[in-house]
VEXSE-581079 format. One record per residue: x, y, z of N, C-alpha, C in turn; residue number from 1; residue in three letters. Coordinates in steps of 0.2 Angstrom, whole numbers. Layout:
// VEXSE-581079
X, Y, Z, X, Y, Z, X, Y, Z, NUM, Ala $
...
***
This chain:
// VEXSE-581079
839, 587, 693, 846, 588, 695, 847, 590, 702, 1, Unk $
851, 585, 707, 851, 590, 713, 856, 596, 713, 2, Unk $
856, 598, 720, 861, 604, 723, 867, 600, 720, 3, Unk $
870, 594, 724, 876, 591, 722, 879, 590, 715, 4, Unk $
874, 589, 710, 877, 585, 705, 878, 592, 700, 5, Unk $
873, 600, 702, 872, 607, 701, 880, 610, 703, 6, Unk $
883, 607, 708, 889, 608, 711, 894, 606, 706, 7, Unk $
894, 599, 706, 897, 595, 701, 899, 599, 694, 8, Unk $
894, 601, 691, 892, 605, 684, 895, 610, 684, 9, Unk $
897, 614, 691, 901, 620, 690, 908, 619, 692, 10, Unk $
910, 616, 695, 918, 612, 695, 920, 610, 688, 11, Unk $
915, 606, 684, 919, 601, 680, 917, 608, 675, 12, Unk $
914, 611, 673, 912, 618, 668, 920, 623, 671, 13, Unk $
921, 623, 673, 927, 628, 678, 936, 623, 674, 14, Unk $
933, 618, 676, 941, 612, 673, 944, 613, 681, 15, Unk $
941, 613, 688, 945, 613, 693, 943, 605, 698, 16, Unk $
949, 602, 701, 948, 597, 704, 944, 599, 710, 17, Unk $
943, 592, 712, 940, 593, 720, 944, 598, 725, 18, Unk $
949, 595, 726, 957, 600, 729, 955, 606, 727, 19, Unk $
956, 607, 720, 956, 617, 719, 950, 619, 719, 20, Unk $
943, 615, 718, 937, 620, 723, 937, 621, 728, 21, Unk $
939, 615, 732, 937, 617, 741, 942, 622, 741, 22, Unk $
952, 623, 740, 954, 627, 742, 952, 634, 740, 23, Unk $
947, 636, 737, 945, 642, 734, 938, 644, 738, 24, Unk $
937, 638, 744, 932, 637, 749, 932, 638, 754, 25, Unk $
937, 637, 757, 943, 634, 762, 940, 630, 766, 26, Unk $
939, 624, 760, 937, 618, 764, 940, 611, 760, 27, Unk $
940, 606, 762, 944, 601, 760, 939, 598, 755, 28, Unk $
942, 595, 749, 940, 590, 744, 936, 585, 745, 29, Unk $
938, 584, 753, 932, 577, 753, 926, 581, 753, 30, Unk $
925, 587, 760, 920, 592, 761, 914, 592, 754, 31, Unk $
917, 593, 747, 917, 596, 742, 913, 589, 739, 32, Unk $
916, 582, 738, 914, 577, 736, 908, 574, 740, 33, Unk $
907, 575, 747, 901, 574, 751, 897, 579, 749, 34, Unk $
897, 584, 747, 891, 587, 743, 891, 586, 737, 35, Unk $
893, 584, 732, 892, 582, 725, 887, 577, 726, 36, Unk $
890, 572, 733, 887, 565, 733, 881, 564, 736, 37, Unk $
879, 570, 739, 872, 571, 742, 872, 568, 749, 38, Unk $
880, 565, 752, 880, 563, 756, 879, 570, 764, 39, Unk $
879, 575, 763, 879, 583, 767, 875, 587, 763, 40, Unk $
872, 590, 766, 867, 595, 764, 875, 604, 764, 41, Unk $
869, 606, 757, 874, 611, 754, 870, 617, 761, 42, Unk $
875, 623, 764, 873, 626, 768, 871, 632, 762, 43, Unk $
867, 637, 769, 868, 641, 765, 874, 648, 765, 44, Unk $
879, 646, 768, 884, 650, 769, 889, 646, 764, 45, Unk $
888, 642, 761, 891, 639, 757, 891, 639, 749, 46, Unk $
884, 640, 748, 879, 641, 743, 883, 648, 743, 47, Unk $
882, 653, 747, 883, 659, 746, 893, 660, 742, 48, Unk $
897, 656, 748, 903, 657, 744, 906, 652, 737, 49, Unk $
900, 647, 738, 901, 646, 730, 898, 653, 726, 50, Unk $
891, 653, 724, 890, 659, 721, 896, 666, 721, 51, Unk $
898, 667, 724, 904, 672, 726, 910, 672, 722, 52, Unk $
911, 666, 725, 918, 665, 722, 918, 664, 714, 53, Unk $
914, 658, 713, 912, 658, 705, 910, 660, 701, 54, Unk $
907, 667, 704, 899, 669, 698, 895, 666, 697, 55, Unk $
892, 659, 702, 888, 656, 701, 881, 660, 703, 56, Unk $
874, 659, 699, 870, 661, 699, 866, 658, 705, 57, Unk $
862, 660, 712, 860, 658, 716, 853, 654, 716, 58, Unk $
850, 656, 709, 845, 651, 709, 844, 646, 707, 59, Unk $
852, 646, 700, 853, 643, 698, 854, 637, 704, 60, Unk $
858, 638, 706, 861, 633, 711, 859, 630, 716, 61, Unk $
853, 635, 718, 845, 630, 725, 842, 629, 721, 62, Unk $
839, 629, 715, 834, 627, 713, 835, 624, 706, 63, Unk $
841, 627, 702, 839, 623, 695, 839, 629, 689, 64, Unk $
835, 634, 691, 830, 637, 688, 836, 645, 685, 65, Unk $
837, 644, 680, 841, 651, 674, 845, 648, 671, 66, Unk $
852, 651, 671, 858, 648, 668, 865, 651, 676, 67, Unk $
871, 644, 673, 874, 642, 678, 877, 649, 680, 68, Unk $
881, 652, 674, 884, 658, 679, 880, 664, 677, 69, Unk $
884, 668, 682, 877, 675, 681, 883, 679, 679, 70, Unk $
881, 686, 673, 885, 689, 669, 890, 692, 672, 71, Unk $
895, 694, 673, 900, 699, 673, 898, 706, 670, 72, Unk $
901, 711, 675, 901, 719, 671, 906, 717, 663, 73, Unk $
912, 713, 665, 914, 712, 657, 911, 710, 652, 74, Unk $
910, 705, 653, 906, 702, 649, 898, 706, 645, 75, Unk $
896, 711, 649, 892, 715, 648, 894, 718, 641, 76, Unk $
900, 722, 645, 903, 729, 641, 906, 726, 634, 77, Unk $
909, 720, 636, 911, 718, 628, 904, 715, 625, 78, Unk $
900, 714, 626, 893, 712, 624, 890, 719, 620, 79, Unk $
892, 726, 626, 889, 732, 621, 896, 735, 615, 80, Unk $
900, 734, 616, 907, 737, 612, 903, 734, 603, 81, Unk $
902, 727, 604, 900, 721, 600, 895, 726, 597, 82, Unk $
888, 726, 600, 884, 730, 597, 885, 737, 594, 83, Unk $
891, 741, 597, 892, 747, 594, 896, 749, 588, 84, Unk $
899, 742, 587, 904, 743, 582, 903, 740, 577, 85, Unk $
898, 735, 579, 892, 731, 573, 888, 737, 569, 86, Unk $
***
């Protein structure tokens, strides 16, 4: 799977258009579709404020390699509550 289509997978996972990723980018749709399309190479200040914005996983996203998003402190703490009350 490339960088682009690794893109793709957090967009369409998120339920957000072309439009409302780039705007959360602040960069245009097309921007967005020329990296899905492999036609632009992803930066790495770009790489950075995807990861950022989405909690996307940085390994995830240059290489492939873990899972898409990376945990949240919430997601944690309701993770430990679960185990406490279990």
């Amino acid at each position: 799977m490339t960088q682009g289509e690794r893109i793709k997978d957090v967009r369409n996972s998120l339920g957000l258009t072309l439009e409302k990723f780039g705007e959360k980018l602040g960069v245009t749709k097309t921007a967005i579709s020329r990296l899905e399309k492999g036609e632009r190479s992803l930066t790495e200040q770009m790489t950075k404020s995807i990861c950022r914005e989405f909690s996307v996983d940085y390994m995830w996203l240059t290489t492939g390699e873990g899972e898409m998003f990376v945990e949240t402190d919430d997601d944690f703490f309701e993770r430990i509550d679960r185990i406490m009350a279990g």
